[in-house]
N, C-alpha and C positions, 0 to 999 in steps of 0.2 A: 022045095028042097033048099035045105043051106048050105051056103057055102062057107067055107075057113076062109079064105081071103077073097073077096069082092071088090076090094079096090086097088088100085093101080098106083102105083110111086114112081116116077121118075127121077134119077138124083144124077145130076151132073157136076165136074168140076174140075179148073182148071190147074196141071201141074206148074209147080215153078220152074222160071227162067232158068236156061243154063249156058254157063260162058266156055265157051272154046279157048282152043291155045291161043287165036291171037286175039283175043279178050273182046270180041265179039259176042254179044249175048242172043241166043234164038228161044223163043217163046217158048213156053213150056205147052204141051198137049195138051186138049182138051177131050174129057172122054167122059160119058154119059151109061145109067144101065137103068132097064126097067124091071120092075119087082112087082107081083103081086101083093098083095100085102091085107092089112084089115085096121083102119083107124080109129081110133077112141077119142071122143073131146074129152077132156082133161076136167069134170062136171067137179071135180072138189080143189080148184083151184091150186094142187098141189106145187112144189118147187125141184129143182134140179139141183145141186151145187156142181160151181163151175170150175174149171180148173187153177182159178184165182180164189178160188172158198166164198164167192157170192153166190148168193141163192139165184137162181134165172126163171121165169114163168117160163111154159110152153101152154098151147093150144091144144096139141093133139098126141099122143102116142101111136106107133104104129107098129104092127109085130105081122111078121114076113117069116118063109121060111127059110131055116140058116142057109147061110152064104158065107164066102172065102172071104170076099169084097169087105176091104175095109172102107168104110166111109167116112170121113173125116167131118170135123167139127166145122161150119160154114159153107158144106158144099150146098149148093142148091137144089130144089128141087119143085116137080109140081106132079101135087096129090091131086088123083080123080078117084073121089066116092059120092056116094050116094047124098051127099052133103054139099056137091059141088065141086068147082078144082080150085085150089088155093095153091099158091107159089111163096116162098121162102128159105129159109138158110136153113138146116141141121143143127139143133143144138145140141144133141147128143148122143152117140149111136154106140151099140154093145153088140157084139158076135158074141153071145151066149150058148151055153152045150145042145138045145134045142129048137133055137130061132131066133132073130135077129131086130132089136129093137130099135127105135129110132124116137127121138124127142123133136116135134118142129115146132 
C-alpha cells in the first residue's frame, strides 16, 4: 500500500526575548510540532531565492498536509524518512491553498 506522507518532520523554534517594565528581559518560548509529511531530494540541483535576491541550494523538499502553523525561516528541524534522519534550519516554508511546503 502507499502512503502520501511516510515521513515524519519535526520543526522547532525558539521565540524572541521580551522585556518587562523594569527592563528585565525573559527568554522567549520555545515550542516544537511534528508533521507527517513526504521528502523529495532536490535530484536537479534546483535554487530557492532568498529574501535578500540570492539564490540558496536546498537538499530536500517536503510537502505535508496544510497547516495554520506558520514556520518561519531558520527554525530547526529533524526529518525521519526512509533516507534516514537528517537535522537543519528551514530555508523556506509556504502555507499554500492545498499543503504545506518546506525547503531544507
Amino acid at each position: 500500500m502507499v502512503t502520501q506522507y511516510p515521513d515524519s518532520i519535526v520543526v522547532s523554534w525558539q521565540n524572541e526575548p521580551t522585556q518587562g517594565a523594569s527592563g528585565d528581559f525573559t527568554a522567549g518560548a520555545t515550542g516544537s510540532n511534528t508533521f507527517s509529511c513526504r521528502a523529495e531530494i532536490n535530484t536537479k540541483a534546483g535554487k530557492i531565492m532568498g529574501s535578500d535576491g540570492q539564490l540558496i541550494d536546498f537538499t530536500q523538499m517536503v510537502y505535508m498536509p496544510l497547516t495554520t502553523v506558520e514556520i518561519a525561516v531558520g527554525s530547526d528541524y529533524v526529518l525521519t524518512s526512509l533516507n534516514g534522519t537528517v537535522s537543519g534550519k528551514v530555508k523556506r516554508a509556504s502555507n499554500g491553498q492545498l499543503n504545506t511546503r518546506l525547503w531544507l
